[in-house]
TORZARO-560482 format. One record per atom (N, C-alpha, C): residue in three letters; x, y, z; chain; atom name; residue number from 1. Coordinates in steps of 0.2 Angstrom, whole numbers, plus 5000, padded with zeros to 4 digits. Last residue first. Layout:
{r->ALA | X->X | Y->Y | Z->Z | c->A | a->CA | k->NUM}
...
This chain:
{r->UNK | X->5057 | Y->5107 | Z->4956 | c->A | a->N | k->108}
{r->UNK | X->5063 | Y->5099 | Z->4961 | c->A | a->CA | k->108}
{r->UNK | X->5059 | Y->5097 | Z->4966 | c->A | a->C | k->108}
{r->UNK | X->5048 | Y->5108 | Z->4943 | c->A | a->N | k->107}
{r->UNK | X->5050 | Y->5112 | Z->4950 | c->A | a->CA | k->107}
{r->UNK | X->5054 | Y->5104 | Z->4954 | c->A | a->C | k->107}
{r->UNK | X->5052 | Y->5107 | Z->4927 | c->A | a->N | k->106}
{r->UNK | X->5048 | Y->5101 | Z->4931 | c->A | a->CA | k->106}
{r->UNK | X->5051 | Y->5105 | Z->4937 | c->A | a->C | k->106}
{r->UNK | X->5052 | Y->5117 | Z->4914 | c->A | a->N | k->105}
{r->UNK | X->5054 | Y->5112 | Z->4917 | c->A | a->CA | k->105}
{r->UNK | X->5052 | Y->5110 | Z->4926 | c->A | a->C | k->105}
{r->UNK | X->5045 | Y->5117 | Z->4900 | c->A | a->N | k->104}
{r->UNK | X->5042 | Y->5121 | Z->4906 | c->A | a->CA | k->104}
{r->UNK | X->5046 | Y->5116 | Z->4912 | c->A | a->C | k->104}
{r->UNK | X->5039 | Y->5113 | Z->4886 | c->A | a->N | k->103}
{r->UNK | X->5045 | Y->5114 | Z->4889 | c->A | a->CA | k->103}
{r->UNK | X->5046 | Y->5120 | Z->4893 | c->A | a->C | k->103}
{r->UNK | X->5026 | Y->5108 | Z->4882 | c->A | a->N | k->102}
{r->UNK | X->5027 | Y->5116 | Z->4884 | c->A | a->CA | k->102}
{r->UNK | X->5033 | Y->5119 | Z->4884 | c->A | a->C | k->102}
{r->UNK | X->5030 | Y->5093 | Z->4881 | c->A | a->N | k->101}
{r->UNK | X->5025 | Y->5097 | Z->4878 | c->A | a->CA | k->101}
{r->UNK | X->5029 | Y->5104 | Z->4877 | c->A | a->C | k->101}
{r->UNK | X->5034 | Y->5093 | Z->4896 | c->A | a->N | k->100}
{r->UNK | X->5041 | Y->5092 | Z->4890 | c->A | a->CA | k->100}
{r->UNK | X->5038 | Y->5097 | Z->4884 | c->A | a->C | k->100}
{r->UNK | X->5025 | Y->5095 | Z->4905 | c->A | a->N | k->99}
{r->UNK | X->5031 | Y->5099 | Z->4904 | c->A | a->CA | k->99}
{r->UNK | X->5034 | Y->5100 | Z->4899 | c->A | a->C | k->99}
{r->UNK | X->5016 | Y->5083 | Z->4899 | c->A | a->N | k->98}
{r->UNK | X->5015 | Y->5091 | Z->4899 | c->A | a->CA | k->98}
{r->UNK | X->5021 | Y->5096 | Z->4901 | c->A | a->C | k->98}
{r->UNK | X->5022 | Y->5073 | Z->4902 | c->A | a->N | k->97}
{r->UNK | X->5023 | Y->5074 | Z->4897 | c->A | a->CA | k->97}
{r->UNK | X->5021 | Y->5083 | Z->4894 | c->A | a->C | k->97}
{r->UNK | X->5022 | Y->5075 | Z->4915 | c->A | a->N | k->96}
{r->UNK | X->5028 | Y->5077 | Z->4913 | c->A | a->CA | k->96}
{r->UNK | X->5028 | Y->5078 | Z->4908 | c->A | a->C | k->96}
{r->UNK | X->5010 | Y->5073 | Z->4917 | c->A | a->N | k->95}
{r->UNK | X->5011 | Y->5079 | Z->4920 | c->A | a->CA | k->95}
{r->UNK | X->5018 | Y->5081 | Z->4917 | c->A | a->C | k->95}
{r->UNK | X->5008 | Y->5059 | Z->4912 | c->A | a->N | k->94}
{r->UNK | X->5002 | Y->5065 | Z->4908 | c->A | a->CA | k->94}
{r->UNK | X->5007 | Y->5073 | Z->4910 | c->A | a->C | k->94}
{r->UNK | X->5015 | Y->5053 | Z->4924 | c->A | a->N | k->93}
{r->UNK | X->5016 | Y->5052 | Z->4916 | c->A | a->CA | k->93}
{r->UNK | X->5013 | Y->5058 | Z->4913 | c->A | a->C | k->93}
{r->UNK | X->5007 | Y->5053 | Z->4933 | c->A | a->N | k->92}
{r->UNK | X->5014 | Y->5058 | Z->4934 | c->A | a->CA | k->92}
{r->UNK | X->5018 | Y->5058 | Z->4925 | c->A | a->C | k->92}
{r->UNK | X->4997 | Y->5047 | Z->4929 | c->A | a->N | k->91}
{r->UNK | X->4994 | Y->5055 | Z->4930 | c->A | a->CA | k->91}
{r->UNK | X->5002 | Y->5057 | Z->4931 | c->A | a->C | k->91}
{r->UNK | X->5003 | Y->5035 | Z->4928 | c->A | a->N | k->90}
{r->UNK | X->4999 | Y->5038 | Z->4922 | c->A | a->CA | k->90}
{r->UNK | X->5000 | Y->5044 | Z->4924 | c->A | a->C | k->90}
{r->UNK | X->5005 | Y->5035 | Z->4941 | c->A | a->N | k->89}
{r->UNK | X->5011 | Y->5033 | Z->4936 | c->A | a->CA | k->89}
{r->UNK | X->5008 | Y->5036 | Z->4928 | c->A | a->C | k->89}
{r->UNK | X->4993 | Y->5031 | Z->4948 | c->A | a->N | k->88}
{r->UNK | X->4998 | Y->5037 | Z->4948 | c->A | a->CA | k->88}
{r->UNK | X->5001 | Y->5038 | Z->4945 | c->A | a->C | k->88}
{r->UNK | X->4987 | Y->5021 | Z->4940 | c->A | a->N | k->87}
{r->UNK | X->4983 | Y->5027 | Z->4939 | c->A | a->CA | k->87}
{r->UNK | X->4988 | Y->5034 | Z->4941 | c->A | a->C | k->87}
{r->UNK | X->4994 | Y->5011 | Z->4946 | c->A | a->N | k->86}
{r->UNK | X->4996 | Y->5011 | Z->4939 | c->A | a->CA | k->86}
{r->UNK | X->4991 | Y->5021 | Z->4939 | c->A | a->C | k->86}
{r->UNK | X->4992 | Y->5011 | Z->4960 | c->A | a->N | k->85}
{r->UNK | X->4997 | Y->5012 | Z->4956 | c->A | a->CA | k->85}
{r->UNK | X->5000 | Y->5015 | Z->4950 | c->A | a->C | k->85}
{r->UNK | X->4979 | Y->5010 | Z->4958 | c->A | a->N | k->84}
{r->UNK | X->4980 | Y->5013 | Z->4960 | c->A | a->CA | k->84}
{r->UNK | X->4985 | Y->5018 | Z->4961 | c->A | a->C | k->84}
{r->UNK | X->4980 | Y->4996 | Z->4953 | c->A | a->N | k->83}
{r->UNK | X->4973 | Y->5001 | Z->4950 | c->A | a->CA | k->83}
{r->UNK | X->4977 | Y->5008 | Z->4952 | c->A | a->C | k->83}
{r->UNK | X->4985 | Y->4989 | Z->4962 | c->A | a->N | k->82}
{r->UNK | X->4987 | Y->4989 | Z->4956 | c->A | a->CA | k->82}
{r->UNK | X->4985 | Y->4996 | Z->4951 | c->A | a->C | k->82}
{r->UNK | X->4978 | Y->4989 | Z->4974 | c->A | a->N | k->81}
{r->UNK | X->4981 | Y->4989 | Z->4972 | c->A | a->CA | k->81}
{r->UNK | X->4987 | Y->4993 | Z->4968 | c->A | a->C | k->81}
{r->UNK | X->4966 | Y->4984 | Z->4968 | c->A | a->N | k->80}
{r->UNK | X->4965 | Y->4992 | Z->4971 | c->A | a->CA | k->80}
{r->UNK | X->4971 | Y->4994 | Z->4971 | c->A | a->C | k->80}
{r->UNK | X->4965 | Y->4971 | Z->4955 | c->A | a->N | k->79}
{r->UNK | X->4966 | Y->4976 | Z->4962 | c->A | a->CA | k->79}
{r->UNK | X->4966 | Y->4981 | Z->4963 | c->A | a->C | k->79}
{r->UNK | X->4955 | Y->4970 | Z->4940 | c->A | a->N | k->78}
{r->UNK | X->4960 | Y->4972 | Z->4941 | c->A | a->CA | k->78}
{r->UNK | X->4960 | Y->4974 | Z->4952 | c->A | a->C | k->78}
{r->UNK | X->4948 | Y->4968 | Z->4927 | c->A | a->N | k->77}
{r->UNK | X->4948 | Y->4964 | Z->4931 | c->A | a->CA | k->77}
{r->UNK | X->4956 | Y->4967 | Z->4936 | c->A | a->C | k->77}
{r->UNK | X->4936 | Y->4979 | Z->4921 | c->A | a->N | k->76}
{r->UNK | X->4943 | Y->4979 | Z->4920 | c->A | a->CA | k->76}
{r->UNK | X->4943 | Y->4975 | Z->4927 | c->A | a->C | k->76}
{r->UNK | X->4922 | Y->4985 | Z->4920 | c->A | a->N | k->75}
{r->UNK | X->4922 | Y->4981 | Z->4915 | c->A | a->CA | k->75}
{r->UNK | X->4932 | Y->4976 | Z->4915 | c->A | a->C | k->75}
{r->UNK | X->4925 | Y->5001 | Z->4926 | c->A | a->N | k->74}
{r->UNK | X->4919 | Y->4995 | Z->4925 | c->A | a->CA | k->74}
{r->UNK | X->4924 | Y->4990 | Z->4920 | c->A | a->C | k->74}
{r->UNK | X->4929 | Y->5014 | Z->4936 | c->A | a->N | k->73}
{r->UNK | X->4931 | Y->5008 | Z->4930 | c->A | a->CA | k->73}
{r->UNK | X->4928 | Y->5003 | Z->4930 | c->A | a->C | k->73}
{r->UNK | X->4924 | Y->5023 | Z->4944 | c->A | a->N | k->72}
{r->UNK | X->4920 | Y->5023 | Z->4937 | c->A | a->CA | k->72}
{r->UNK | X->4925 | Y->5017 | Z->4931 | c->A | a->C | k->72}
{r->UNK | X->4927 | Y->5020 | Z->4956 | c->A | a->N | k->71}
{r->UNK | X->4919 | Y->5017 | Z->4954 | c->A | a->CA | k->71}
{r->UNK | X->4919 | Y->5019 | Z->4947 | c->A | a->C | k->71}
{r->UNK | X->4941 | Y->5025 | Z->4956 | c->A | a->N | k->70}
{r->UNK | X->4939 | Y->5017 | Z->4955 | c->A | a->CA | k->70}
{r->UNK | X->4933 | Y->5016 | Z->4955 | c->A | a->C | k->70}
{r->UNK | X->4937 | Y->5040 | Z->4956 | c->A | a->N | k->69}
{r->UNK | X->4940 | Y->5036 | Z->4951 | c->A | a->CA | k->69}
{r->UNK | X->4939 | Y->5028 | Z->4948 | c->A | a->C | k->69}
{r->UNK | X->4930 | Y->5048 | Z->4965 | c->A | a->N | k->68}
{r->UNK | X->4931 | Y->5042 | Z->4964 | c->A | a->CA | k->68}
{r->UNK | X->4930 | Y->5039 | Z->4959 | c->A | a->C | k->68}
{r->UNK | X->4930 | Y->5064 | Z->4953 | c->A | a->N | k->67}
{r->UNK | X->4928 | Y->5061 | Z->4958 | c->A | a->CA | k->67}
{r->UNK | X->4927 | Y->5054 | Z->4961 | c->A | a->C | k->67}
{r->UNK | X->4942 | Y->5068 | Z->4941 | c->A | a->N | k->66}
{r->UNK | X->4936 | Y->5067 | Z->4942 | c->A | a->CA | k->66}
{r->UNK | X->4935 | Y->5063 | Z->4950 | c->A | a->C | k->66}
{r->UNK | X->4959 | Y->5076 | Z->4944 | c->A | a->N | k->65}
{r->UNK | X->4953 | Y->5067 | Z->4944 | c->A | a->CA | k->65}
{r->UNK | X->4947 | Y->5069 | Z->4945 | c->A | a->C | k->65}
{r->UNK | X->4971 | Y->5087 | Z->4939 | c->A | a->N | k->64}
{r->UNK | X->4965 | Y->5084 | Z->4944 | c->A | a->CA | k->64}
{r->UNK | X->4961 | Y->5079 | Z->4941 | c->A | a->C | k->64}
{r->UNK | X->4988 | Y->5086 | Z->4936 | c->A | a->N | k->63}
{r->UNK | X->4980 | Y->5083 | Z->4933 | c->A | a->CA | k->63}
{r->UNK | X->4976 | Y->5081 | Z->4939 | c->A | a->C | k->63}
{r->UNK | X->5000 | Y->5102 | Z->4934 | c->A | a->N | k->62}
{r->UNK | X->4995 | Y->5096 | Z->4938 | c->A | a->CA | k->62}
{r->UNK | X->4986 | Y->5093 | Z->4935 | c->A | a->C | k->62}
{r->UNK | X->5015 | Y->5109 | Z->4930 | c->A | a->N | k->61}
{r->UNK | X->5007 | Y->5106 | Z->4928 | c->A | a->CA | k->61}
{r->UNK | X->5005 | Y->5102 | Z->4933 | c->A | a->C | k->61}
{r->UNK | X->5019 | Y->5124 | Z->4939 | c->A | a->N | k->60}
{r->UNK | X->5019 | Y->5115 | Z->4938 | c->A | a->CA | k->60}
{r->UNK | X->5014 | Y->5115 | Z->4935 | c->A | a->C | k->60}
{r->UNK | X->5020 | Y->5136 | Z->4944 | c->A | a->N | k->59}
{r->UNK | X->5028 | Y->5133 | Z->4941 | c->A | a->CA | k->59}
{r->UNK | X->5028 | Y->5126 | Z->4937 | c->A | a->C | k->59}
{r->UNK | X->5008 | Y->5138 | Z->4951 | c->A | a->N | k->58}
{r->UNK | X->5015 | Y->5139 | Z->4955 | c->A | a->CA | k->58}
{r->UNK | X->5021 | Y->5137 | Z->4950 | c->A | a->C | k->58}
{r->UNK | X->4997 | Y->5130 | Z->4938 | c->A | a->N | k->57}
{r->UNK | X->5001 | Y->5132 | Z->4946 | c->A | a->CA | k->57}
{r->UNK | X->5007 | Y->5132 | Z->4950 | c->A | a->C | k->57}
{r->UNK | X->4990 | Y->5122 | Z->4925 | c->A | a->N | k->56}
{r->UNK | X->4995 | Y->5126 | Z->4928 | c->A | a->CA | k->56}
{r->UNK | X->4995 | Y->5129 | Z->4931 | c->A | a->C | k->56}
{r->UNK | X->4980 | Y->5109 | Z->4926 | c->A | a->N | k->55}
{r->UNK | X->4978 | Y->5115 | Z->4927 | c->A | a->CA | k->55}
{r->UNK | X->4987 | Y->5115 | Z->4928 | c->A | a->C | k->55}
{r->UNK | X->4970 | Y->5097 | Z->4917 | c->A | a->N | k->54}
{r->UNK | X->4974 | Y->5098 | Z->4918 | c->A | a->CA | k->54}
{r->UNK | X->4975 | Y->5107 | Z->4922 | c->A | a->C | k->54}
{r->UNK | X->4955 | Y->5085 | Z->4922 | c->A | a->N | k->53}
{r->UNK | X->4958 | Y->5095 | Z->4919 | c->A | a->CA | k->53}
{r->UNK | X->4964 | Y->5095 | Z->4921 | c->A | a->C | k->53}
{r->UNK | X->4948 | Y->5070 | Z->4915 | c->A | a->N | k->52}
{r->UNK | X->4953 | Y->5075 | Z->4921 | c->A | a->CA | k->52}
{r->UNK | X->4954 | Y->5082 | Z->4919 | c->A | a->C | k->52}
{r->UNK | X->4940 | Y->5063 | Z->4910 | c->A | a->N | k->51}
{r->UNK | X->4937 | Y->5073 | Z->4913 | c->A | a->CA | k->51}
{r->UNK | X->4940 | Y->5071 | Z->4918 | c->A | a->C | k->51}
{r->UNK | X->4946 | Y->5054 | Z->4905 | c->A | a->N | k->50}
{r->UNK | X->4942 | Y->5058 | Z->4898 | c->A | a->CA | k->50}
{r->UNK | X->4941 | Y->5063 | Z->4901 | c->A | a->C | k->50}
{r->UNK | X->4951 | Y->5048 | Z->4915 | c->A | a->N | k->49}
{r->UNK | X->4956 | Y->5053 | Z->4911 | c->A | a->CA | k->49}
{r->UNK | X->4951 | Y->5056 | Z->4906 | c->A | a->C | k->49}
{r->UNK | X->4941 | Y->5040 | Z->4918 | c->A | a->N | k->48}
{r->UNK | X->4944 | Y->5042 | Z->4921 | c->A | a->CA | k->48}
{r->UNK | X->4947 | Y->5048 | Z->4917 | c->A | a->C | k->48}
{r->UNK | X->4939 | Y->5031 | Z->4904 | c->A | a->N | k->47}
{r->UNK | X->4933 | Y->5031 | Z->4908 | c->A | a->CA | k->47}
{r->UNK | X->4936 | Y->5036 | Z->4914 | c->A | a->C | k->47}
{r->UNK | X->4949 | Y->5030 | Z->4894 | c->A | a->N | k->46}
{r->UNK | X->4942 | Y->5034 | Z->4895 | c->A | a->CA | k->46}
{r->UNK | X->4935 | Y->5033 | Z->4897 | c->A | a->C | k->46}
{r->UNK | X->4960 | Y->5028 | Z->4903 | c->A | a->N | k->45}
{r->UNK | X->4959 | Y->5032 | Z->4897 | c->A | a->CA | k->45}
{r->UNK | X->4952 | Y->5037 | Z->4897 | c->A | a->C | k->45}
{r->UNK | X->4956 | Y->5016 | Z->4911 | c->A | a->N | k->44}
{r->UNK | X->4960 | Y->5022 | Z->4913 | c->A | a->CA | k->44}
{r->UNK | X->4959 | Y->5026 | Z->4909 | c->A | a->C | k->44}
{r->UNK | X->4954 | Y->5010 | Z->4898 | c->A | a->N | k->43}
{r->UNK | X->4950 | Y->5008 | Z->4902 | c->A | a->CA | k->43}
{r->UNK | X->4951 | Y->5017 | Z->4906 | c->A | a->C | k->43}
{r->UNK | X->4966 | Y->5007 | Z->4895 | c->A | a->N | k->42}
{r->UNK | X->4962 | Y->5009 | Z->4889 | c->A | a->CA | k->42}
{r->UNK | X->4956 | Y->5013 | Z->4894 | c->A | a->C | k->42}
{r->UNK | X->4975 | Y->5000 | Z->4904 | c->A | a->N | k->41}
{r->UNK | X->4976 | Y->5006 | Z->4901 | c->A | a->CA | k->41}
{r->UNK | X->4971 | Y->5011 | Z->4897 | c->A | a->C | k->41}
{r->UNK | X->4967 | Y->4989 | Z->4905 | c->A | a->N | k->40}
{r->UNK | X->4967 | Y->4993 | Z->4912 | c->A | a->CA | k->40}
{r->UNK | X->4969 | Y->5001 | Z->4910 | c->A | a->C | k->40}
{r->UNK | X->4972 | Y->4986 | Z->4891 | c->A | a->N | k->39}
{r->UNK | X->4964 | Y->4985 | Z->4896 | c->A | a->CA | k->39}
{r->UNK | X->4964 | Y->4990 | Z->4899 | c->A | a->C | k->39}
{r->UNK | X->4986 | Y->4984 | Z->4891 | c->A | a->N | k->38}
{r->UNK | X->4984 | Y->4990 | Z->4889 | c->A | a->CA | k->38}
{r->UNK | X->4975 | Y->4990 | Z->4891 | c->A | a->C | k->38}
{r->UNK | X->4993 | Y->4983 | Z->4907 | c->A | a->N | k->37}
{r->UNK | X->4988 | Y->4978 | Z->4902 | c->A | a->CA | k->37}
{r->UNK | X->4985 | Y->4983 | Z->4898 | c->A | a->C | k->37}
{r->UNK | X->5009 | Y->4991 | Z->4902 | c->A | a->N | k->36}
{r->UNK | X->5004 | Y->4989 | Z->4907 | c->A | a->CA | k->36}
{r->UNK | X->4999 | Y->4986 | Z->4901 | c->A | a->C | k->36}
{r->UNK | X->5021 | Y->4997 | Z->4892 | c->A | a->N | k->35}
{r->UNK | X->5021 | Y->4995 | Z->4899 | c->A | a->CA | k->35}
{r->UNK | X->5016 | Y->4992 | Z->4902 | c->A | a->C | k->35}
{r->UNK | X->5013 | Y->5003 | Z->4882 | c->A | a->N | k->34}
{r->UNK | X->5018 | Y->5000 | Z->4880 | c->A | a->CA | k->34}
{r->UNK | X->5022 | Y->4993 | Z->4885 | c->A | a->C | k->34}
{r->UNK | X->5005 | Y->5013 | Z->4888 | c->A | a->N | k->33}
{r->UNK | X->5000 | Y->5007 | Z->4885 | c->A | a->CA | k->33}
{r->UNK | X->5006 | Y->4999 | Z->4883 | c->A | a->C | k->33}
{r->UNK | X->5012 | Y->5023 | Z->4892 | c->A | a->N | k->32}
{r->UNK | X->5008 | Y->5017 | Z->4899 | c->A | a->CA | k->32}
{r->UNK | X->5006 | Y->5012 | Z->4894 | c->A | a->C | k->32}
{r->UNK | X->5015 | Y->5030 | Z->4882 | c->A | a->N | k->31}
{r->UNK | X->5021 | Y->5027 | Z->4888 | c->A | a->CA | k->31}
{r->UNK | X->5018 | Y->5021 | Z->4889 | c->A | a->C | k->31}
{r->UNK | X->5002 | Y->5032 | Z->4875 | c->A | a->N | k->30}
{r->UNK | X->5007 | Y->5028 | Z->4872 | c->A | a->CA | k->30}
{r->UNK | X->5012 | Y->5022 | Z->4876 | c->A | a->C | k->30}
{r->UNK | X->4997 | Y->5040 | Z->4884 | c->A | a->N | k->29}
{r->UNK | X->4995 | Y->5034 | Z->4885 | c->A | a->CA | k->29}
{r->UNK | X->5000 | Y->5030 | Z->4883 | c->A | a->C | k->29}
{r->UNK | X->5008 | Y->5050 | Z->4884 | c->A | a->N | k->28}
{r->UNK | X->5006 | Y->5049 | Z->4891 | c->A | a->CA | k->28}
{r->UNK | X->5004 | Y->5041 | Z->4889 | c->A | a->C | k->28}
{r->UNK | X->5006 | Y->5055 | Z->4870 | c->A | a->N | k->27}
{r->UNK | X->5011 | Y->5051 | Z->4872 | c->A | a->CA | k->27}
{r->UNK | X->5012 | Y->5048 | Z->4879 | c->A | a->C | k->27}
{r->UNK | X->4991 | Y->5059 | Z->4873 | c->A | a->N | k->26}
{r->UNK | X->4994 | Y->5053 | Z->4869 | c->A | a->CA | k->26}
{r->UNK | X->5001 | Y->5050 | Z->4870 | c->A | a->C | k->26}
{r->UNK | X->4993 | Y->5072 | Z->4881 | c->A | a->N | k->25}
{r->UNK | X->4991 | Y->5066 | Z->4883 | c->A | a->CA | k->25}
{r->UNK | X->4989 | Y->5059 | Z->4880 | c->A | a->C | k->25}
{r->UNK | X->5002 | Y->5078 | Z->4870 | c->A | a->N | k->24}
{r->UNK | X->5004 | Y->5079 | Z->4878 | c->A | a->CA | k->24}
{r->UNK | X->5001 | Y->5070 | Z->4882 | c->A | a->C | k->24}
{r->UNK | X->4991 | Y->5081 | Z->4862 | c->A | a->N | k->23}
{r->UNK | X->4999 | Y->5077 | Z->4860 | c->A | a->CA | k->23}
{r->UNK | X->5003 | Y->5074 | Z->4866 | c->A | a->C | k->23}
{r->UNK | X->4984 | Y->5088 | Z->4868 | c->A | a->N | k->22}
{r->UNK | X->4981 | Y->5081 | Z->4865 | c->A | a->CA | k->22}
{r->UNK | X->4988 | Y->5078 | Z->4863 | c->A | a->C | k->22}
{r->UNK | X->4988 | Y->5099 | Z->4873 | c->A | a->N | k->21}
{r->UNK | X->4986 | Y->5096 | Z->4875 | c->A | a->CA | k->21}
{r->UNK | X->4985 | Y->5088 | Z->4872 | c->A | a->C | k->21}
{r->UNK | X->4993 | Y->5106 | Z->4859 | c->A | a->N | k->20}
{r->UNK | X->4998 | Y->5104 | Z->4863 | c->A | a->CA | k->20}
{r->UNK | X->4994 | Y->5098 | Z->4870 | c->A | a->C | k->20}
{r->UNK | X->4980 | Y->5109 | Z->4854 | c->A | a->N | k->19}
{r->UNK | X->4983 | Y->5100 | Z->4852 | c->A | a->CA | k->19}
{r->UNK | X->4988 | Y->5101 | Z->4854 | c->A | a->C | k->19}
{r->UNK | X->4974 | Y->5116 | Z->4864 | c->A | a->N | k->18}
{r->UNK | X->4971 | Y->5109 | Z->4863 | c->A | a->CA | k->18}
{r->UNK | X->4976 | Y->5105 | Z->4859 | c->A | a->C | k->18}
{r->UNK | X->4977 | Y->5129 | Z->4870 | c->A | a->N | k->17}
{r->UNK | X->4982 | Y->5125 | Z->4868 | c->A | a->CA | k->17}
{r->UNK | X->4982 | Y->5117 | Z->4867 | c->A | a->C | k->17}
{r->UNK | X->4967 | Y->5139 | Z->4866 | c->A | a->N | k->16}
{r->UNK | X->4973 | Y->5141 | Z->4866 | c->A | a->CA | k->16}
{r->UNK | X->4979 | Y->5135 | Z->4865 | c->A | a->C | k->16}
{r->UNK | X->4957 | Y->5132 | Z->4869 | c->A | a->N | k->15}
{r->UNK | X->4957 | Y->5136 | Z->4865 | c->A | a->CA | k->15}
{r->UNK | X->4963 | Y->5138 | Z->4863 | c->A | a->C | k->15}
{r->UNK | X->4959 | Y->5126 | Z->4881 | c->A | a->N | k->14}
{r->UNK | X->4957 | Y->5123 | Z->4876 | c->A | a->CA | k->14}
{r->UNK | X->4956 | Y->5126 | Z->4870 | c->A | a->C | k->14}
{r->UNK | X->4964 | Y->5137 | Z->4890 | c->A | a->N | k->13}
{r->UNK | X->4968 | Y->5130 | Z->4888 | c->A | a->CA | k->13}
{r->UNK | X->4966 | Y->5127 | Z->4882 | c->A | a->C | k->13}
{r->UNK | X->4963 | Y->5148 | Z->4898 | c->A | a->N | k->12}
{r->UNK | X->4958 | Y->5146 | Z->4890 | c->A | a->CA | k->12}
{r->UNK | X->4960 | Y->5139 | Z->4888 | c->A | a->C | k->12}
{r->UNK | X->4974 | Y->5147 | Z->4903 | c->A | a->N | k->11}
{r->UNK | X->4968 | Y->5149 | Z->4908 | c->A | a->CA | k->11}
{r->UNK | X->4962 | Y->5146 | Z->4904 | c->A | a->C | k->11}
{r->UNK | X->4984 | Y->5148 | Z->4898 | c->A | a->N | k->10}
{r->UNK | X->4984 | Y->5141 | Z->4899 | c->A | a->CA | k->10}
{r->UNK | X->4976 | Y->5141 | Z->4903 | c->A | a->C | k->10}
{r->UNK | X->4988 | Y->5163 | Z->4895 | c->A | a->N | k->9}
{r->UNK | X->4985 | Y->5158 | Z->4890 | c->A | a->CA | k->9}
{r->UNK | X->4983 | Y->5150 | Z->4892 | c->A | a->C | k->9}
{r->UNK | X->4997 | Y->5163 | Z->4906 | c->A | a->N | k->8}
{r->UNK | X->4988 | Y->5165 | Z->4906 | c->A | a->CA | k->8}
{r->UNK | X->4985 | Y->5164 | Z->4901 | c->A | a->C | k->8}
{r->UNK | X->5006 | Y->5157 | Z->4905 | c->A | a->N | k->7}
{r->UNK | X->5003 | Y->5152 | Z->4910 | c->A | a->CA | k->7}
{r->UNK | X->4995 | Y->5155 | Z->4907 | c->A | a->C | k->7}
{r->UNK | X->5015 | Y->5152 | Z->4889 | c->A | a->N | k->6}
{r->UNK | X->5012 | Y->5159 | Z->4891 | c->A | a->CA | k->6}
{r->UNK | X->5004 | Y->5157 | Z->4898 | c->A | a->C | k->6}
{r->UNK | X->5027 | Y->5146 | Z->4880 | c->A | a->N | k->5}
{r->UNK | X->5023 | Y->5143 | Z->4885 | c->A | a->CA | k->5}
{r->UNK | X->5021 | Y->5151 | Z->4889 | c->A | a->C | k->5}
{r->UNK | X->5029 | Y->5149 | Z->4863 | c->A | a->N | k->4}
{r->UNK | X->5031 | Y->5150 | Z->4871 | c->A | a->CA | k->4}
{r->UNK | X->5024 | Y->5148 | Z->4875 | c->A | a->C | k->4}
{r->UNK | X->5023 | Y->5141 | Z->4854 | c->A | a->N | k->3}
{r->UNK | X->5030 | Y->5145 | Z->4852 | c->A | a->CA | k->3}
{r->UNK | X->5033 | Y->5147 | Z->4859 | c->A | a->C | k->3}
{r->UNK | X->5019 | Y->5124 | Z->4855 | c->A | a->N | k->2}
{r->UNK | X->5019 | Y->5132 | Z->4857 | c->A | a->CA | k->2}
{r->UNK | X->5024 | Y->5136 | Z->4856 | c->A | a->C | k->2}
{r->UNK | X->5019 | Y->5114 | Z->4840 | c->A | a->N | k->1}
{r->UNK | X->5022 | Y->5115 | Z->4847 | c->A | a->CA | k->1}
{r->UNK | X->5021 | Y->5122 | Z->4848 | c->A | a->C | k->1}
């Protein structure tokens, strides 16, 4: 765990805080994989999530998406719907586990 959450250290992130990262976004899947088809979960994982970037701002984490997200899931029988819901709940999952991670508490 980080000894302190330092933002400008978040600038190198992957140098500086890869396995708080990694911890951050397993417990994210974990959450989802536990609750949803884990397929669509796995799928989400690493076909989308493998080049989201995490970035710190104003107070908050936040996960940016590679560029249309539902063309890169192949192979997942799944609505737009569905897809789309579940992809926010994951990305609002990833954000907070990155809060707790860092212990950087969550802007109201």
């Amino acid at each position: 765990m980080a000894d302190e959450f330092d933002p400008e250290k978040f600038e190198d992130k992957y140098a500086n805080y890869f396995n708080e990262l990694q911890r951050a976004y397993k417990n994210a899947f974990n959450h989802m994989n536990e609750r949803h088809d884990s397929q669509l979960i796995h799928g989400i994982d690493q076909t989308i999530l493998n080049e989201s970037e995490p970035f710190y701002e104003d107070g908050e984490f936040r996960v940016e998406l590679p560029e249309n997200p539902r063309d890169r899931l192949e192979g997942v029988l799944v609505d737009d719907e569905t897809f789309e819901e579940t992809l926010a709940e994951y990305v609002d999952r990833i954000e907070a586990e990155l809060h707790r991670t860092f212990q950087v508490d969550r802007p109201e």
